[in-house]
Steps between C-alpha positions, in 0.01 A plus 500: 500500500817342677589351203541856318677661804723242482574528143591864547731415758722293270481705230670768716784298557591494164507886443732559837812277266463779249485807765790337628670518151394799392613680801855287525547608080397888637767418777774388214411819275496722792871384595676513122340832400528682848721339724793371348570817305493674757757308734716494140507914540595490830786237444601719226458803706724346796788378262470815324572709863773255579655580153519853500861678525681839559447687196147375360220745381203369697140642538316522850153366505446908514612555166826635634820409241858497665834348501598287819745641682521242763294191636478383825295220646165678480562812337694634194615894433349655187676803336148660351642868333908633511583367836190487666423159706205322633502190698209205420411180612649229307160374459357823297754459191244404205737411198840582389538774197844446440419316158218736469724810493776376329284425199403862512815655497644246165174673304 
């Protein structure tokens, strides 16, 4: 009887290397598919912010398109419609349509 309960007992110690993989290779997946993509976006995101000029057609995380009228350290000035302004954080412009717009308007 001891000698079986002792036999199990090793046994164990075998399988607790490959839990120990198998969670350290869940680990590794876990940081290239979720993780490091998503610290690339906000690298992007931050270079993109501190790239943006006077002039650009951005969108808001809203949805709202405008052309920066000015930028200040946390905030820019949209013009939305004919002269009408709204002022956003820096940190809710989504993308720039500059490109986006100016490929409209050579079709």
């Amino acid at each position: 009887m001891q000698t079986f309960i002792l036999l199990q007992a090793s046994n164990g110690g075998g399988g607790a290397w490959g839990n120990l993989i198998l969670f350290g290779g869940i680990a590794i997946i876990f940081y290239f598919f979720m993780l490091r993509p998503q610290q690339k976006k906000q690298k992007d995101q931050k270079n993109f912010l501190g790239s943006i000029k006077k002039g650009d057609v951005v969108v808001t995380v809203g949805g709202i398109h405008g052309k920066i009228l000015t930028i200040e350290e946390d905030y820019v000035v949209l013009e939305v419609d004919k002269g009408a302004k709204i002022k956003f954080e820096k940190s809710s412009i989504s993308l720039e349509a500059s490109k986006k717009y100016a490929e409209k308007s050579k079709s």
